[in-house]
LUMTITOR-541961 format. One record per residue: residue number from 1; residue in three letters; x, y, z of N, C-alpha, C in turn. Coordinates in nm, 2 decimals, padded with zeros to 4 digits. Layout:
N
NUM_ALA_X_Y_Z_X_Y_Z_X_Y_Z
...
END
This chain:
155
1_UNK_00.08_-00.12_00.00_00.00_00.00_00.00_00.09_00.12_00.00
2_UNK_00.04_00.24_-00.09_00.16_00.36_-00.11_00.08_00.46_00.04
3_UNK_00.21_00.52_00.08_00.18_00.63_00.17_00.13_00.72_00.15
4_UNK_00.06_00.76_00.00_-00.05_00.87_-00.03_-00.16_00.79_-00.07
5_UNK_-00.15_00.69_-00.03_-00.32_00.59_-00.07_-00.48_00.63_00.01
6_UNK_-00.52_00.69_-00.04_-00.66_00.70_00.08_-00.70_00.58_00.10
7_UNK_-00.63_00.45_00.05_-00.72_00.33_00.08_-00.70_00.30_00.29
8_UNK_-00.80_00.26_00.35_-00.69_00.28_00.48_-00.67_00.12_00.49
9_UNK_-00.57_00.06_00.57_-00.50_-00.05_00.60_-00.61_-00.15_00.67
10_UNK_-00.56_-00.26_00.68_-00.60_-00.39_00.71_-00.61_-00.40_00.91
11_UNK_-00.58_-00.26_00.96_-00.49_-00.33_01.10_-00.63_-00.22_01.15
12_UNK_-00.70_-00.25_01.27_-00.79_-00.19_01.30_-00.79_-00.17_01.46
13_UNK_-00.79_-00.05_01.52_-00.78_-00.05_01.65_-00.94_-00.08_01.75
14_UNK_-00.97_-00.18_01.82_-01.01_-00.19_01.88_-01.12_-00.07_01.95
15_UNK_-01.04_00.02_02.02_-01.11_00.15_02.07_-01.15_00.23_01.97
16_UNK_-01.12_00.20_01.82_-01.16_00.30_01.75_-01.29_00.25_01.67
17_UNK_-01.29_00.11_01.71_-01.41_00.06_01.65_-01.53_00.08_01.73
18_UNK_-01.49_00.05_01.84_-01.56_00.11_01.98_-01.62_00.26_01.96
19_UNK_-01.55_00.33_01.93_-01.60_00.48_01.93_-01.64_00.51_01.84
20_UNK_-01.66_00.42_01.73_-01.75_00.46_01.59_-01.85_00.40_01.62
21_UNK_-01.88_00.25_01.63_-02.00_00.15_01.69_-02.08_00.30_01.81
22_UNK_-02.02_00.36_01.87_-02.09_00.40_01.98_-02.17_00.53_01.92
23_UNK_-02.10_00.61_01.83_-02.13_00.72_01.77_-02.30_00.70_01.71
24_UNK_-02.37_00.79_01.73_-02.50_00.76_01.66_-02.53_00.88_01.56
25_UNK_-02.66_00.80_01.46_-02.61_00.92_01.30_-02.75_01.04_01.34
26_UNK_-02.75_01.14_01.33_-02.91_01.23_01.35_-02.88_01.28_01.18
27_UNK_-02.96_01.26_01.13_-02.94_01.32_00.98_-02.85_01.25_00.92
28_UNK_-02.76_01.33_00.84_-02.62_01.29_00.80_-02.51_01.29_00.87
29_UNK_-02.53_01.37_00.99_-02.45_01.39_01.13_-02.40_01.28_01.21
30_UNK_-02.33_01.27_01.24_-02.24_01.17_01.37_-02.29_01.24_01.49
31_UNK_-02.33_01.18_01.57_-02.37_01.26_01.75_-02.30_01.16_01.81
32_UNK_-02.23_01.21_01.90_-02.16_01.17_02.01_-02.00_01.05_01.97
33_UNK_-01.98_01.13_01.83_-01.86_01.01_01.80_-01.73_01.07_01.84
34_UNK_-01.67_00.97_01.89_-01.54_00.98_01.94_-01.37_00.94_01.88
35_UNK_-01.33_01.02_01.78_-01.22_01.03_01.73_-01.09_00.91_01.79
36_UNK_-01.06_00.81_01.75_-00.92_00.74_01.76_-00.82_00.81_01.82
37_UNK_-00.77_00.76_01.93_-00.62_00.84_02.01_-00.51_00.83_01.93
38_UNK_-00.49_00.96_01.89_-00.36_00.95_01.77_-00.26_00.84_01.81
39_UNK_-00.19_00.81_01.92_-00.14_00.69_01.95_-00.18_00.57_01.91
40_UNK_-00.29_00.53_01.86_-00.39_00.42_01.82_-00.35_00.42_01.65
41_UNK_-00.34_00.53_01.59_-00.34_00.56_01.46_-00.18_00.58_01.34
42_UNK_-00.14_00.45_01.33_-00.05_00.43_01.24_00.01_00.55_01.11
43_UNK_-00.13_00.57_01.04_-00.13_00.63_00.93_-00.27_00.71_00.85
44_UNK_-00.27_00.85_00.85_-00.39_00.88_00.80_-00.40_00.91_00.62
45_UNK_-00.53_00.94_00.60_-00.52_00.93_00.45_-00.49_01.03_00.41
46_UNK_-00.44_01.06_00.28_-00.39_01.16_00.16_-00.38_01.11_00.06
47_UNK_-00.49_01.20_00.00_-00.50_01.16_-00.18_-00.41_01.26_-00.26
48_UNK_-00.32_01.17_-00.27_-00.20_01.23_-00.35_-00.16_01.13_-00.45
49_UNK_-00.12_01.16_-00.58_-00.08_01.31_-00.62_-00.15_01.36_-00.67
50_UNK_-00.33_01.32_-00.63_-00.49_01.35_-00.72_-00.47_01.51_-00.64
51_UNK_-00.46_01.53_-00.56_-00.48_01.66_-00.47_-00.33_01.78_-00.51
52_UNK_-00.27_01.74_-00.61_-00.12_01.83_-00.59_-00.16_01.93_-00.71
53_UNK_-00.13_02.07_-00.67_-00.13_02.12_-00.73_-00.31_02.21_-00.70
54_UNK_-00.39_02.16_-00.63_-00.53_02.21_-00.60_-00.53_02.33_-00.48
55_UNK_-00.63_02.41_-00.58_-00.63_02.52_-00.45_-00.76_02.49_-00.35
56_UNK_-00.72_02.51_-00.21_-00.80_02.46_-00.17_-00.84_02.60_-00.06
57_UNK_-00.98_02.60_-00.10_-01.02_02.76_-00.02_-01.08_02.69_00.09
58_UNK_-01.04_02.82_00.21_-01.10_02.76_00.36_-01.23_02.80_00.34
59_UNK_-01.29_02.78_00.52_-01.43_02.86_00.57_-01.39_02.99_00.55
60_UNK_-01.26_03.04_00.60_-01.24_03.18_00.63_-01.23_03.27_00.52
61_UNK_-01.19_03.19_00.36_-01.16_03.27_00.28_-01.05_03.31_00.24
62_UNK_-00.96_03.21_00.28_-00.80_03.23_00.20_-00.80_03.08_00.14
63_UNK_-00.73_03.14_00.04_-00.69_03.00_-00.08_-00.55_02.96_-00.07
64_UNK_-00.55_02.78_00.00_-00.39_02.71_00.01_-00.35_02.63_-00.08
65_UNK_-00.25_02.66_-00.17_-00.21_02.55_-00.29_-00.12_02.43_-00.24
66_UNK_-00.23_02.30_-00.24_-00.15_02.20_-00.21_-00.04_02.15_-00.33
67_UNK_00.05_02.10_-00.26_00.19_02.02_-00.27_00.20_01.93_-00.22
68_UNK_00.24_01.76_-00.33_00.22_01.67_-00.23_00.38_01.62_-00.23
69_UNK_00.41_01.54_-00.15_00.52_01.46_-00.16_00.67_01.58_-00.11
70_UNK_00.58_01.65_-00.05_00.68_01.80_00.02_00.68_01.82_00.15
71_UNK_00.79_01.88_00.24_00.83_01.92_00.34_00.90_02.05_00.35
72_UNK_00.83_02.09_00.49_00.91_02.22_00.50_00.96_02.20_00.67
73_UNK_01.11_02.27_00.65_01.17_02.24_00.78_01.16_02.44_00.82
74_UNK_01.19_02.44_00.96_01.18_02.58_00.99_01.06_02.66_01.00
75_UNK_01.07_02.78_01.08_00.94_02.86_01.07_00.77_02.80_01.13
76_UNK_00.82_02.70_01.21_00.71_02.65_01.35_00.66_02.74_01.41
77_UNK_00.51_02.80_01.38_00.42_02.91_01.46_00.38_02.81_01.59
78_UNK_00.34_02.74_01.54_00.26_02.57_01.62_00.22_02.42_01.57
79_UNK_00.23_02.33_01.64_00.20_02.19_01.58_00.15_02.12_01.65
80_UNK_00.03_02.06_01.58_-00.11_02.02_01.61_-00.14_01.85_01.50
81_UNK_-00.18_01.79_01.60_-00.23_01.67_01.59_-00.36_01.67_01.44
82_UNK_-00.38_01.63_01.33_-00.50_01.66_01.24_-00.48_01.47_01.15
83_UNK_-00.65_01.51_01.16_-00.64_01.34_01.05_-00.66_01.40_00.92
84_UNK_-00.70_01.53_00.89_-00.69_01.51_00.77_-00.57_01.65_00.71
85_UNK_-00.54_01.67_00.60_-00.50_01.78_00.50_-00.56_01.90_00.53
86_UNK_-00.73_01.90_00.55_-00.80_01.98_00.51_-00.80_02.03_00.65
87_UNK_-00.82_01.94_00.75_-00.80_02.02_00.91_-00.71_02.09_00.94
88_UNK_-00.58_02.05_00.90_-00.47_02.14_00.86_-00.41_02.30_00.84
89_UNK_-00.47_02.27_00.73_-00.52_02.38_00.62_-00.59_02.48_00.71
90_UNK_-00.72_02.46_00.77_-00.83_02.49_00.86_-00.74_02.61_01.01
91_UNK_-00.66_02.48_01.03_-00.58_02.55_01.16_-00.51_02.68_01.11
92_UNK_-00.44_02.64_01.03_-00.38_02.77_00.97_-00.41_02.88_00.96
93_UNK_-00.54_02.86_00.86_-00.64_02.98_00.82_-00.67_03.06_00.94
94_UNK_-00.72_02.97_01.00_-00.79_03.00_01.15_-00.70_03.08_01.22
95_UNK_-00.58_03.05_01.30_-00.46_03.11_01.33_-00.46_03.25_01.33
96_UNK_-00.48_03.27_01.14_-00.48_03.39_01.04_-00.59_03.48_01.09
97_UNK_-00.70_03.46_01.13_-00.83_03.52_01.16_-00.80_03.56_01.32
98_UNK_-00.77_03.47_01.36_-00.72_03.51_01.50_-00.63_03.60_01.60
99_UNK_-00.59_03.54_01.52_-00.42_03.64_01.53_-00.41_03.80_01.48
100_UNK_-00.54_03.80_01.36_-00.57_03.96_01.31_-00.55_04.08_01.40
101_UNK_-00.61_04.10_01.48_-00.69_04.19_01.56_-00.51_04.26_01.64
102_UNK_-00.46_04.14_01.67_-00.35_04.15_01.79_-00.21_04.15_01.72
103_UNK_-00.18_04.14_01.61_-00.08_04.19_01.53_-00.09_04.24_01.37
104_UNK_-00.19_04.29_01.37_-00.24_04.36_01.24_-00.17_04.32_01.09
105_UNK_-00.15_04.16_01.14_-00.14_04.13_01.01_-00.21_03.98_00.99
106_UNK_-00.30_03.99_00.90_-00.38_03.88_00.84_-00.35_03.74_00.81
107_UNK_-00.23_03.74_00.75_-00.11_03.62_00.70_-00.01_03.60_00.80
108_UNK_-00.05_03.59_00.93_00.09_03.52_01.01_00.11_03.35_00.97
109_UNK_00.03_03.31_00.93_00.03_03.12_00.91_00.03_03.16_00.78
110_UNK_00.17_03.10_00.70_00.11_03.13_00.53_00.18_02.98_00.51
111_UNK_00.19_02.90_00.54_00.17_02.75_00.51_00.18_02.62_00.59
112_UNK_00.15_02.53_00.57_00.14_02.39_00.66_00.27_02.26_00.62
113_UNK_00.31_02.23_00.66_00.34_02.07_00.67_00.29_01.94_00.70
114_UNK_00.24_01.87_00.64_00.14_01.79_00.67_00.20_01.66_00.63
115_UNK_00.20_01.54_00.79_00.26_01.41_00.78_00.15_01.33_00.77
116_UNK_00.15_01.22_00.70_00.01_01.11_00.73_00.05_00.98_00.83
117_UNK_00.22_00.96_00.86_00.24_00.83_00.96_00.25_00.95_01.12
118_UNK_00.13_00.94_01.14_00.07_00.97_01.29_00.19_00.92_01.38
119_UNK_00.19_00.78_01.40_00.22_00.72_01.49_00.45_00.80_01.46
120_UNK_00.52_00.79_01.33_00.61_00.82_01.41_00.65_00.98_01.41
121_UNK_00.50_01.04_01.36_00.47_01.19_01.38_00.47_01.23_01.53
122_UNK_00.40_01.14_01.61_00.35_01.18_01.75_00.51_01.17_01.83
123_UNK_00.59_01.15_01.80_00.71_01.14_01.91_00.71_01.30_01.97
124_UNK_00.71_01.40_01.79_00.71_01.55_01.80_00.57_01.62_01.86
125_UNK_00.42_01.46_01.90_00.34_01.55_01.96_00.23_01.60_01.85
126_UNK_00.29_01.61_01.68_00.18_01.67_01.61_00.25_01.61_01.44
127_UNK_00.14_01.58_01.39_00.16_01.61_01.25_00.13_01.68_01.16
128_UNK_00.09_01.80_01.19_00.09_01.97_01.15_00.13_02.03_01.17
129_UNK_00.17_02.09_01.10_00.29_02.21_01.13_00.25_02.33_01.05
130_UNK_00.25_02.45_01.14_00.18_02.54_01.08_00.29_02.66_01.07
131_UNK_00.32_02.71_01.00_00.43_02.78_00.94_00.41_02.92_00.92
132_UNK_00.50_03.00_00.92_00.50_03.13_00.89_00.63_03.20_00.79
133_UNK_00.67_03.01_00.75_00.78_03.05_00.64_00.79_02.94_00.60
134_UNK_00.89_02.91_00.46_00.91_02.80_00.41_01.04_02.79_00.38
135_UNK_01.16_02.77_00.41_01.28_02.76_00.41_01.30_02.59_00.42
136_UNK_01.38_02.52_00.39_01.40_02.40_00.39_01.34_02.32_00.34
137_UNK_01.26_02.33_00.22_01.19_02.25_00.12_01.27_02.15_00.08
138_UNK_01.21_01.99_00.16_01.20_01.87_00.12_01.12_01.78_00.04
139_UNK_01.20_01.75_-00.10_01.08_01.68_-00.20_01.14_01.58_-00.20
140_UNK_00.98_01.48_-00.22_01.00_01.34_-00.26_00.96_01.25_-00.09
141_UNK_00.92_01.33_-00.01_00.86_01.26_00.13_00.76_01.19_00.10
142_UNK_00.76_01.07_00.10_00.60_01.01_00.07_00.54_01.01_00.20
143_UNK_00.40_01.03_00.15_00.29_01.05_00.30_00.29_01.21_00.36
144_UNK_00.36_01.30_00.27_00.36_01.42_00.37_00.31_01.53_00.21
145_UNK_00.28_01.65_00.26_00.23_01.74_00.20_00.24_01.90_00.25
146_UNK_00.24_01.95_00.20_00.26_02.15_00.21_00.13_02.17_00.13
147_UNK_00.10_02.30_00.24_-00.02_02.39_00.15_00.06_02.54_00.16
148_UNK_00.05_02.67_00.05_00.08_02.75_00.06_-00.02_02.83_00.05
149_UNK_-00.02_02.94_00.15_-00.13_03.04_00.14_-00.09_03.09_-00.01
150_UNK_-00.23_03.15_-00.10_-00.16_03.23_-00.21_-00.21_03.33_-00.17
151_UNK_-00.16_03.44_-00.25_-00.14_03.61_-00.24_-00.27_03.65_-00.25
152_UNK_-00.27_03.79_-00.18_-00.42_03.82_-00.21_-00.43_03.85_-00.38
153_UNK_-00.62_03.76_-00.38_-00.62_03.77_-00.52_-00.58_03.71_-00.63
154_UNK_-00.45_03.58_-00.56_-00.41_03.47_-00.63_-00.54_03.34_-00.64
155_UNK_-00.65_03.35_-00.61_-00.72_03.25_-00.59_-00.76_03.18_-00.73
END
C-alpha cells in the first residue's frame, strides 16, 4: 500500500471501532462520535498526487495551494495533531483570523506541513505544522504534504 493511498489499512484499533459503533447518525451527522487516540493511529489518508497542485479555499476565505510529496523544515508558529490535510489547512487559516486583531497582520500562518504516519509523527506531539515561512523545502517525502497560502487575489 503507497503512503499517499486514501485506501486505509487492514490493522484496526479496537477502541476505535468502539468509538464509531458508539457514535449515533441524526441526519447525515455523527452525534456523540469519538475520534481514535492519535497513539492508536498508524497512518492517515492523503489523496495524493490526485490533490497536488489544488487550490484549496478555507471557511475563512483564504486559498492554500497544495503540494504533495513536500516538506518544509523551519518557521514553526505551532504543531497540532490533524487526520486530515484539510484540518490542517483549517488551523492555519484560522490562526490567520485570529491572530488579526493582535498583530495587524492577516497572514501570520502562510503555510502547513502535513505528515500522514501519525504514529512516528506523535514522538514530535503533532503532525501539522503550521508555518510562517518556508525555508528547507524537502521533495519526494511520501505521505507528507505543504499547502501554501496564495497572495491576495491569487485564488
Amino acid at each position: 500500500s503507497s503512503a499517499c493511498s486514501s485506501t486505509p489499512t487492514s490493522t484496526t484499533s479496537t477502541a476505535a471501532a468502539a468509538a464509531t459503533a458508539a457514535a449515533t447518525a441524526t441526519g447525515t451527522l455523527l452525534k456523540n462520535y469519538t475520534v481514535a487516540d492519535p497513539k492508536q493511529v498508524a497512518e492517515v489518508a492523503l489523496d495524493c498526487p490526485h490533490r497536488n497542485g489544488e487550490k484549496y479555499p478555507t471557511v475563512r476565505g483564504q486559498v492554500y495551494t497544495i503540494t504533495c510529496w513536500q516538506g518544509y523544515g523551519d518557521y514553526d508558529l505551532a504543531s497540532i495533531t490533524a487526520y486530515t490535510l484539510d484540518a490542517c489547512i483549517e488551523a492555519c487559516s484560522s490562526m490567520n483570523y485570529f491572530q488579526y486583531p493582535r498583530n495587524g497582520n492577516s497572514t501570520l500562518c502562510t503555510a502547513v506541513a502535513f505528515g500522514t504516519n501519525m504514529s512516528d509523527n506523535l514522538r514530535q506531539y503533532a503532525n501539522c505544522f503550521l508555518k510562517n515561512g518556508t525555508s528547507r523545502v524537502t521533495e519526494n517525502i511520501a505521505g507528507s504534504a505543504t499547502a501554501n497560502l496564495n497572495a491576495a487575489g491569487g485564488q
